[in-house]
C-alpha positions as CSV (number, residue, x, y, z in Angstrom):
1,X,-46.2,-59.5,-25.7
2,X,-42.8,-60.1,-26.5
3,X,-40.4,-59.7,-23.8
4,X,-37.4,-58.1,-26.7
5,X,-39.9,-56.9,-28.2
6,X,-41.7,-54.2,-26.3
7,X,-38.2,-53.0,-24.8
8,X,-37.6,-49.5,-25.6
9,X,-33.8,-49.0,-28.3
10,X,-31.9,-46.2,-26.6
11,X,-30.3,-44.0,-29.2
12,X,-27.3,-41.8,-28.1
13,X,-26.4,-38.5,-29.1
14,X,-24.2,-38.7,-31.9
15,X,-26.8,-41.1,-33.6
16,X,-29.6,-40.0,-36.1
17,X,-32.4,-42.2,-36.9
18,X,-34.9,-41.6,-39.8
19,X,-37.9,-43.7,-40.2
20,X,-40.5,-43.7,-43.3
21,X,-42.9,-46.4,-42.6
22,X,-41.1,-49.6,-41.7
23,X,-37.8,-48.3,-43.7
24,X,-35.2,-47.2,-40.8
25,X,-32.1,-45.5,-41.6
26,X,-29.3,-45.0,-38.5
27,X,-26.4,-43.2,-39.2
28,X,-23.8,-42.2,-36.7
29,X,-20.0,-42.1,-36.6
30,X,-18.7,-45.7,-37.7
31,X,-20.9,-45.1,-40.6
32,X,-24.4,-45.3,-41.8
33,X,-27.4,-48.4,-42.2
34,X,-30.4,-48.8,-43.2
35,X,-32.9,-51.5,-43.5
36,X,-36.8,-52.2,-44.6
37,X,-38.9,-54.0,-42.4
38,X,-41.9,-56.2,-43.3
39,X,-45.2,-54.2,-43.2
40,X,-46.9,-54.9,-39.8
41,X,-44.7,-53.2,-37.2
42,X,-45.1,-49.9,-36.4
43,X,-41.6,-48.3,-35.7
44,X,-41.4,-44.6,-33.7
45,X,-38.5,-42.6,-32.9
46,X,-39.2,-40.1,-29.5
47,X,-37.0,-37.0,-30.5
48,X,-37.5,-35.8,-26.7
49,X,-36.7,-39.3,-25.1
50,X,-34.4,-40.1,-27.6
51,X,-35.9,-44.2,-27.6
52,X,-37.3,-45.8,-30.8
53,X,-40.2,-48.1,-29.9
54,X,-41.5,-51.2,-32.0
55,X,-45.2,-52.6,-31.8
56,X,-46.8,-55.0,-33.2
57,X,-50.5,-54.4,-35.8
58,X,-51.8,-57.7,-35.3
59,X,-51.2,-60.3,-32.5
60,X,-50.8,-63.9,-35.0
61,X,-47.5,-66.4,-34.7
62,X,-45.8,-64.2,-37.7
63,X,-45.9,-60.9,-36.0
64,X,-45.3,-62.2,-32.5
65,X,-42.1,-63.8,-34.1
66,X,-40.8,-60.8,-36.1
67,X,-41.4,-58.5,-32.8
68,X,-38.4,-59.3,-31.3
69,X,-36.5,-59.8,-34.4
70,X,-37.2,-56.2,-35.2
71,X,-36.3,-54.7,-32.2
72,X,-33.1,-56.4,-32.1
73,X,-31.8,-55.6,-35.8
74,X,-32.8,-52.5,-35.0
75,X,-30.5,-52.3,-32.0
76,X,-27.8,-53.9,-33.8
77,X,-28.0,-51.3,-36.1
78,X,-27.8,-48.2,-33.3
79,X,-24.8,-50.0,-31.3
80,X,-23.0,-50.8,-34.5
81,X,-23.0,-46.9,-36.3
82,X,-22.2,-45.9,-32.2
83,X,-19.6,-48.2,-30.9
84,X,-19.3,-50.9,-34.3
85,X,-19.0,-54.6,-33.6
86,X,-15.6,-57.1,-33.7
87,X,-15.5,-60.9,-34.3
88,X,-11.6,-62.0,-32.9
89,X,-10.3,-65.2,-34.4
90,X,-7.3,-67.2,-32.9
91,X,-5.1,-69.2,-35.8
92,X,-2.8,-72.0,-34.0
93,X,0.0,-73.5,-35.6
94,X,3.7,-73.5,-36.4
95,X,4.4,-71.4,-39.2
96,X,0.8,-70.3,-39.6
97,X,0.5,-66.2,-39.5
98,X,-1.3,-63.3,-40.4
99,X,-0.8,-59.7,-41.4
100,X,-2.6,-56.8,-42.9
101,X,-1.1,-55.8,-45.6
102,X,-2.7,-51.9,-46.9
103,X,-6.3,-53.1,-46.1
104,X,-5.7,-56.6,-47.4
105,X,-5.2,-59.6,-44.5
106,X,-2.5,-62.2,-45.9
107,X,-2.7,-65.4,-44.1
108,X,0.3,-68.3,-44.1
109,X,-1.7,-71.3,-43.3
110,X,0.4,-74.1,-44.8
111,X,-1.0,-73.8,-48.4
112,X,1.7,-73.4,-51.1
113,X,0.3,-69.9,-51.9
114,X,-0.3,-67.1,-49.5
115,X,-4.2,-66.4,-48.6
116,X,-5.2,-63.0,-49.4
117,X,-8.6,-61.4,-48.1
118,X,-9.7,-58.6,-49.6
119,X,-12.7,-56.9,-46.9
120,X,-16.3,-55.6,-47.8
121,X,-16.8,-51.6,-47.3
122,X,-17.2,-50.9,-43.9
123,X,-14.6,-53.9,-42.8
124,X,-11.5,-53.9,-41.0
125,X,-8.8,-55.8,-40.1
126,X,-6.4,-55.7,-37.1
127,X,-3.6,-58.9,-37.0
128,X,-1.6,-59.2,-34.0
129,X,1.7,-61.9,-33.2
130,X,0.2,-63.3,-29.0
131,X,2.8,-66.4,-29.2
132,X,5.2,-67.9,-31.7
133,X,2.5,-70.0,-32.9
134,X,-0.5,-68.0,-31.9
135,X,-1.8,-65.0,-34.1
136,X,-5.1,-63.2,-33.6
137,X,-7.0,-61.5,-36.3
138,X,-9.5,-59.2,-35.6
139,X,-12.5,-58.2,-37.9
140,X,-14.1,-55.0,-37.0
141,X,-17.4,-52.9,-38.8
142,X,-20.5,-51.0,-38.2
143,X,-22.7,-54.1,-39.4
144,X,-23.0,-56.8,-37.1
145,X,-24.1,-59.3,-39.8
146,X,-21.3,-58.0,-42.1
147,X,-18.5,-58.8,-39.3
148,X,-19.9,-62.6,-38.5
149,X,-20.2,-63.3,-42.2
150,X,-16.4,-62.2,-42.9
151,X,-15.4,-63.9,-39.9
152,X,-17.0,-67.1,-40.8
153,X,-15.4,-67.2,-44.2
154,X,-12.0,-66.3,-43.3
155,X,-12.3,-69.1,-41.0
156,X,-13.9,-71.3,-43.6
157,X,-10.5,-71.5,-45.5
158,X,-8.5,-73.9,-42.6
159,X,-10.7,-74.8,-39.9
160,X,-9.1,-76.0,-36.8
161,X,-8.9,-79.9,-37.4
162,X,-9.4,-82.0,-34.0
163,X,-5.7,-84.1,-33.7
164,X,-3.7,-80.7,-33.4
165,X,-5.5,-77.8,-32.8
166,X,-4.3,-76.0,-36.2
167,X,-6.3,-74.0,-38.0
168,X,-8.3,-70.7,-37.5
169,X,-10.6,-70.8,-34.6
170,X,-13.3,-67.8,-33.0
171,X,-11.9,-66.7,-29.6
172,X,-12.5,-69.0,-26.7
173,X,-14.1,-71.4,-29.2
174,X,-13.2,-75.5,-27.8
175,X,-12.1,-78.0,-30.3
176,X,-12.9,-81.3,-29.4
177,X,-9.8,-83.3,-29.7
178,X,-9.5,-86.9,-30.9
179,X,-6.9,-89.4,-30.1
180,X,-4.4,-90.4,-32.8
181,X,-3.2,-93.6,-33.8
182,X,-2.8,-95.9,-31.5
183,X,0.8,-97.3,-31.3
184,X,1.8,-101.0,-30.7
C-alpha cells in the first residue's frame, strides 16, 4: 500500500470539505478549491474525526500510482484554503527592482520598458527592497499549483545568467557561475 497514500488528511476547523464521488470541494478562509479525481479512488470525509481518507478499488500500477498523488492534491488543497502557500523569489542586480503597484507587480530588469505582471484570482504579490541591489518578491495564493506556475513565469522573463548572478532567482536557489574571459 502506499505509504502517502493510506495516511489520513487532517482537516481543521475553519475548513469544509464536500465530496460527491471522486469530485472534492474544500473551502476555507483563503478561499475555496475544488477538483475531480479519476474514478477508482474512493474518497471519505469523517465529520467526527475530522480526517478525509483515500483508498484505492483495485491494486494495478495505475491506481497504486495515483494513490499517493491523490492524497497529496488533496492536502494541498486543505493547507492552501487554511494557511495558503508562497513561492519567494530573489532578483540581483544594480538597478534591477520590483514594486506592486494596486495589484499589479512592475519589475525594472534592464529592458527599455518596465515589466508589468498582472496576477491570476486568488494571487498576490508582496515586493520588498533587502539590499541596494537585492529585491524580493513574494507570490502568495490558496492554490499551490497556481503560486509555482506564477512564480515560474515571472522568473521566466530574466533568469539569473551564470557570469553575474543577475536576474530573478527562487530563494536559496545556487547559480552555478562560470568564469569570464580570460585576460592576457
Amino acid at each position: 500500500m502506499s505509504r502517502i497514500g493510506r495516511q489520513p488528511i487532517p482537516v481543521p476547523e475553519n475548513v469544509e470539505v464536500e465530496i460527491k464521488g471522486s469530485h472534492v470541494r474544500v473551502k476555507g478562509p483563503k478561499g475555496e478549491l475544488e477538483f475531480t479525481f479519476p474514478a477508482g479512488m474512493d474518497i471519505r470525509f469523517d465529520p467526527e474525526t475530522r480526517m478525509i481518507t483515500v483508498k484505492r478499488l483495485k491494486d494495478d500500477k495505475w491506481h497504486k500510482a495515483m494513490h499517493g498523488t491523490t492524497r497529496a492534491v488533496i492536502n494541498n488543497m486543505v493547507v492552501g484554503v487554511s494557511r495558503g502557500f508562497e513561492k519567494v523569489l530573489e532578483i540581483h542586480g544594480v538597478g534591477y527592482r520590483a514594486e506592486v503597484q494596486g495589484n499589479k507587480l512592475v519589475l525594472q530588469l534592464g529592458f527599455s520598458h518596465p515589466v508589468e505582471v498582472e496576477p491570476p484570482p486568488g494571487i498576490t504579490f508582496k515586493a520588498e527592497r533587502a539590499a541596494a541591489d537585492l529585491h524580493i518578491v513574494r507570490v502568495q495564493g490558496h492554490d499551490k499549483v497556481l503560486v509555482g506556475q506564477v512564480a515560474a513565469n515571472i522568473r521566466k522573463i530574466r533568469p539569473a545568467e551564470p557570469y553575474k548572478g543577475k536576474g530573478i532567482r527562487y530563494q536559496g536557489e545556487e547559480i552555478r557561475r562560470k568564469a569570464g574571459k580570460a585576460g592576457r
